[in-house]
N, C-alpha and C positions, 0 to 999 in steps of 0.2 A: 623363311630363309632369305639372303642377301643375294642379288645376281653381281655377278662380277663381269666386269666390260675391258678387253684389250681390244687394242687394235694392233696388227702386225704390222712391218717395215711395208710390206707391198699396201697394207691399206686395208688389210681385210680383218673385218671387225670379229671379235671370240667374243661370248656371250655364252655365259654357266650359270645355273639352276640347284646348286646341291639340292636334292631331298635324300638324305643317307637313312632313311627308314627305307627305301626301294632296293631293289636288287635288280633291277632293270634300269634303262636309259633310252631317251629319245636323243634324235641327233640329227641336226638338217643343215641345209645348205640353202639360205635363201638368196635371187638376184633377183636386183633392181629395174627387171626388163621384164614387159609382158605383152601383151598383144599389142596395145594400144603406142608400143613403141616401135611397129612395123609402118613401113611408109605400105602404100597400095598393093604394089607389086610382092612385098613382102605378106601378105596377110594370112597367119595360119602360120609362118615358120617356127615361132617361140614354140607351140604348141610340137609340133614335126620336131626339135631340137631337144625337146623332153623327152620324147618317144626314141631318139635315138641314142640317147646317152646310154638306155638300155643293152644296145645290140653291138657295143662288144669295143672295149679296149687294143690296146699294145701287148697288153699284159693277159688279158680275159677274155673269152669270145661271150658272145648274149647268155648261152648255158652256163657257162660257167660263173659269171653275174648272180644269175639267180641260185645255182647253187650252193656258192658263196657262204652270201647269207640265209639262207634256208639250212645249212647243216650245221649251224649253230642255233637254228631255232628261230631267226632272225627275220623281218618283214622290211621289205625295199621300196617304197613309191614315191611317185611327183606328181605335181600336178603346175596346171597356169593359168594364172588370171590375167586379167587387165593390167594390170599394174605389177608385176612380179610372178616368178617362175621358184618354184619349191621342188628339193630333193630332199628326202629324208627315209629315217632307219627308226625302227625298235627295235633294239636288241639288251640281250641278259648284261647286267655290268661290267662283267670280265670282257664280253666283246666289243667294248663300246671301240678300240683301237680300230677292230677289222672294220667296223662300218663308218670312220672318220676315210681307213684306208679305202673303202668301193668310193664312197662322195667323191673324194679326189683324185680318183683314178677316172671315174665318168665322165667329169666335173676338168681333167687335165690332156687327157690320152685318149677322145675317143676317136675311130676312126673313120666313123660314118662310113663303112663298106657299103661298096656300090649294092650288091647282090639285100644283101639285110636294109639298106634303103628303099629299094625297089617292093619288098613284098611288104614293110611296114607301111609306104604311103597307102599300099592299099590297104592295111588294117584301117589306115588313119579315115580312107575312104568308108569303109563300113561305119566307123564309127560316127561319121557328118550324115550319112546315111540313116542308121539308127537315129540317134539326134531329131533329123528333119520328120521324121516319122513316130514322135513323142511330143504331142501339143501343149503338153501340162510344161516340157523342155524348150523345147523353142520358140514357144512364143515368146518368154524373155530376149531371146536375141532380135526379136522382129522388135520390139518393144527399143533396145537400146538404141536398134539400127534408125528408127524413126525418132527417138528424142534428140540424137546426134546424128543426120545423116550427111554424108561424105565425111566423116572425122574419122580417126584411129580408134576413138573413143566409142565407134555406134558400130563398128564392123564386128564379126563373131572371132570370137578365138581361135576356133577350126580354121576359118579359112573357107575354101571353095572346093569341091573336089577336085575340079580341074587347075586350079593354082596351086594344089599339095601336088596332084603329078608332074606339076614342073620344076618342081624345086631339084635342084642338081646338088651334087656334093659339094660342090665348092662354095655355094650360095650359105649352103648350113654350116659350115667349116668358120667361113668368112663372118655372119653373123655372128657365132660364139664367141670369135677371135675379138671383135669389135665391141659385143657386149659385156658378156662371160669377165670381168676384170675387176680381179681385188677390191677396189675401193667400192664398186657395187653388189657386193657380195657380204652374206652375214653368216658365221658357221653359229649356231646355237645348241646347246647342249642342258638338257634336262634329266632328271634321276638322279641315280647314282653314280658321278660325275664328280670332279675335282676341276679347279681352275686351271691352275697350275700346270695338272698333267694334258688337258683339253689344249692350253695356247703350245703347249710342246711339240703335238703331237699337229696341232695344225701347224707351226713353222717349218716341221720337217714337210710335211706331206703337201701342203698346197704352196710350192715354193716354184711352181712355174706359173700361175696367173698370169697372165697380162696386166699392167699397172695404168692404163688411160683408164680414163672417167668421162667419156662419152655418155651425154643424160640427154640430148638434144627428145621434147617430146611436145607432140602438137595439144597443145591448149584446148580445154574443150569450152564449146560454144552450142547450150542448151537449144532445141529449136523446136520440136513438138509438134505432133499431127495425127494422123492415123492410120494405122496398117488394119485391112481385113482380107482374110483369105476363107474362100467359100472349103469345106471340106466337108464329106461326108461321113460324117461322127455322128454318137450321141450325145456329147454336151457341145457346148459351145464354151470355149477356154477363150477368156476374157480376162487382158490386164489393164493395169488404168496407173501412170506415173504422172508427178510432177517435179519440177526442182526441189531437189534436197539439199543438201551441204556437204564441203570439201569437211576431210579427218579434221584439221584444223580450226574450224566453225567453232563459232563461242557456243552454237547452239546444238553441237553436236550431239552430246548426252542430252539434250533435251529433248532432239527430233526422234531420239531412239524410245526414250519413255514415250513418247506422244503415240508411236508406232504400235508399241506394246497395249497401251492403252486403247487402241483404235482394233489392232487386228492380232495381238499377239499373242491369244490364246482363247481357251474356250469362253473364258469369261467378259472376254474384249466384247466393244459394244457390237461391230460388225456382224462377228457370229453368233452373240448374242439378239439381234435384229434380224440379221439376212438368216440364215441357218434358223435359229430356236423361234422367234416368234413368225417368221412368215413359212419357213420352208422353201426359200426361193433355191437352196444349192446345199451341196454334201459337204465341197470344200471351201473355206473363204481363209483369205491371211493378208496380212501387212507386215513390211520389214521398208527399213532406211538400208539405203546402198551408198556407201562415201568414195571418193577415188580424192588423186591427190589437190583437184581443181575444182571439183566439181562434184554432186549426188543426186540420188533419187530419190524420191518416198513412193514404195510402189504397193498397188492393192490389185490380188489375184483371186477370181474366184472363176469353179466351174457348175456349170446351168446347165438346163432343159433350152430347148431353143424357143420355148413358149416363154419359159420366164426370163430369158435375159433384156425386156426393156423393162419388166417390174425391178431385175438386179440392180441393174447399170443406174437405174435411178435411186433407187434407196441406197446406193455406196455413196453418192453423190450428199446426200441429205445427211448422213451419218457423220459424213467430213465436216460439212457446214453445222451443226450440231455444234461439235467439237470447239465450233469458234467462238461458245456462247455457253455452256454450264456443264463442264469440268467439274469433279465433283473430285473434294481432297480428299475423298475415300480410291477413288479410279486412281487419282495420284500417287497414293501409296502405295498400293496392290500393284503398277508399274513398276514404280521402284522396285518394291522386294522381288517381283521378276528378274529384274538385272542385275541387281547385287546378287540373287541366288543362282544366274547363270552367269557370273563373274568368277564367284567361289567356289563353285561345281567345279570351274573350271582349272581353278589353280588345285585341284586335288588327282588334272591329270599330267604327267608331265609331257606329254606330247602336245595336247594342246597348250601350258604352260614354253614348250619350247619354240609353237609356232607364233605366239602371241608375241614374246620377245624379240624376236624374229623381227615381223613385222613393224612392231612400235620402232625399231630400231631405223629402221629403214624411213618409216613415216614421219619421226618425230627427232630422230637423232640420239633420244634415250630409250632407257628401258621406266616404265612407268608402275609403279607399285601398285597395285592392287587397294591397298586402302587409302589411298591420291584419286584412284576411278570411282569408289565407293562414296568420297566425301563428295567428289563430282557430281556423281547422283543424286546422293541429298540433298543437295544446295539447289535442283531444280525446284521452282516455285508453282504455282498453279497460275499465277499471273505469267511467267515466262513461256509454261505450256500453251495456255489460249489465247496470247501474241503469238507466237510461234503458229496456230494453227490459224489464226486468222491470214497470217503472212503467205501460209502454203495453199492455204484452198480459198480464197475472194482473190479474182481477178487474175487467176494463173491460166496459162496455158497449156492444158492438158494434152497426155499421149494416152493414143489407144490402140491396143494390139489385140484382134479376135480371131480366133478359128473356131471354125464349125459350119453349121446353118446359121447362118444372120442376116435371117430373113425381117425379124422382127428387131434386129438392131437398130435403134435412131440414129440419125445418120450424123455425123462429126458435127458438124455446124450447131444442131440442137445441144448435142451434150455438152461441148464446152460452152454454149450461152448458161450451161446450169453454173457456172464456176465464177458468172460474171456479177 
């Protein structure tokens, strides 16, 4: 199917999906604002701003929100990243109106009541709580915080629990007011959808926006080192990052195949080494992380506290590998990886609606599906093992551990292994 792209008079981009074999529809609301666009003081509101679009309109209180769309059947959530904050809806095709009407109602009228702010920061509290008490969970944020520290970029999303209790009404009001605005905002529509009637329905409904285009965002500037925090566990949760690449990277799709290749399924060499022939761990994985400046390539695995200097070394070996016999059979079996989690993926319309979404905001278009596929193919095994030589000889590693790491080598040995 063909996507179709307006932009309204206020700036706010419409983006439609027909699949007329559904009888369902996704429908979201993506802005251009996410953690990493909080100055200090700020840290944690994007995330507090999500949580309270929920609790309750002009029009709706927080019950009647969820009931809303629940008595059509319908499903309501958000979430925030680093780089943008998502609202979106599933609902049947006939109500695809009512849930363009909740986005813009959250999304326009909400009124951050004192009493519903008050007992959400402290949900938001339990939830940094939970969070800090799941190693397999935060050690990613100990990890970003030391590849980027003092940046927007290395801070967590949450926040602090004590900087969520200070946030006032006015502060999340003010922030929406300033970010929250048309021309950073993308409404996308997926299923059983019409274009036509989607930019209607959004000129009526989202016609109080704000129209500035406030983007001011701190540059991020990679820097690398080590966090270990002693905990008494039974594994030791162990991550290991380097510099990856900003979305726009010529070598984008290439770091991703590289990824898949190294740790992105059962067959990848990692788990095939670390896992199958030693036994050294249960879980091991790699994935590339991109933002709009800057990325990561990060490798996770959890251990016994006896085996994590036999882990820590053999990930190390397995990278270095990588830099020297690539095999254009691994080559392929990556690929058909991503092309088959490409095309999975345009068979859902929800992630079809967030993906547009997204590219929209990232690239300024919507990207076809077989324009990513030919992308793919076009990686080389010569451009794969440049690319690996470039990430692992002579880079400077991050490392982020919980557990016992008594038998951890200490920073200085491991990154001399990368030299």
């Amino acid at each position: 199917m063909t996507q179709s792209v307006t932009t309204l008079e206020n700036g706010l981009c419409v983006i439609t999906d027909p699949m007329p074999h559904l009888e369902t529809a996704a429908v979201g609301v993506w802005v251009n604002t996410g953690a990493r666009h909080e100055t200090v003081a700020e840290n944690g509101i994007s995330h507090v701003l999500e949580h309270m679009a929920f609790k309750g309109t002009e029009k709706r209180s927080a019950k009647e929100i969820a009931e809303t769309i629940e008595a059509v059947g319908g499903h309501l959530n958000a979430y925030t990243s680093r780089d943008q904050t998502a609202y979106y809806a599933r609902v049947l095709q006939e109500d695809t109106p009512l849930a363009v009407d909740i986005l813009s109602d959250i999304l326009q009228n909400s009124t951050f009541d004192e009493t519903e702010l008050t007992r959400e920061k402290e949900v938001i509290v339990q939830e940094i709580g939970q969070t800090n008490d799941t190693p397999d969970d935060i050690i990613f944020d100990h990890l970003q915080e030391t590849a980027f520290p003092k940046q927007s970029l290395g801070r967590s999303i949450l926040g602090t629990a004590e900087r969520v209790r200070g946030f006032s009404r006015e502060m999340i009001s003010g922030y929406m007011t300033e970010r929250y605005s048309a021309p950073r905002m993308v409404l996308s529509a997926s299923g059983g959808v019409e274009h036509e009637r989607m930019v209607d329905l959004a000129s009526k409904m989202f016609d109080h926006l704000p129209t500035n285009s406030k983007s001011d965002m701190e540059p991020a500037s990679y820097v690398g080192g080590d966090y270990r925090e002693e905990r008494d566990l039974e594994q030791v949760h162990f991550a290991l990052t380097v510099p990856g690449f900003a979305y726009s990277h010529d070598d984008f799709y290439a770091l991703q195949i590289l990824s898949a290749l190294l740790g992105g399924g059962m067959s990848s060499r990692l788990f095939q080494e670390v896992r199958e022939n030693r036994g050294l761990c249960y879980s091991i994985f790699s994935f590339s992380s991109s933002f709009m400046d800057s990325g990561l390539f990060t490798v996770y695995a959890g251990t016994g506290e006896n085996q994590i200097k036999d882990l820590s070394s053999v990930i190390v070996d397995e990278l270095h590998k990588a830099t020297e016999n690539i095999t254009e059979e691994e080559l392929s079996r990556a690929r058909a990886q991503q092309k088959a989690g490409l095309l999975m993926g345009q068979e859902s319309p929800a992630a079809r609606c967030e993906v547009h979404a997204r590219q929209m905001l990232i690239y300024d278009r919507v990207i076809p599906a077989a324009e990513i596929a030919q992308e793919i193919d076009s990686v080389t095994l010569d451009q794969v093992t440049s690319l690996a030589k470039s990430l692992f000889i002579g880079a400077t590693p991050t490392i982020a551990a919980l557990g016992p790491l008594k038998n951890l080598e200490t920073y200085d040995r491991f990154a001399a292994r990368f030299q």
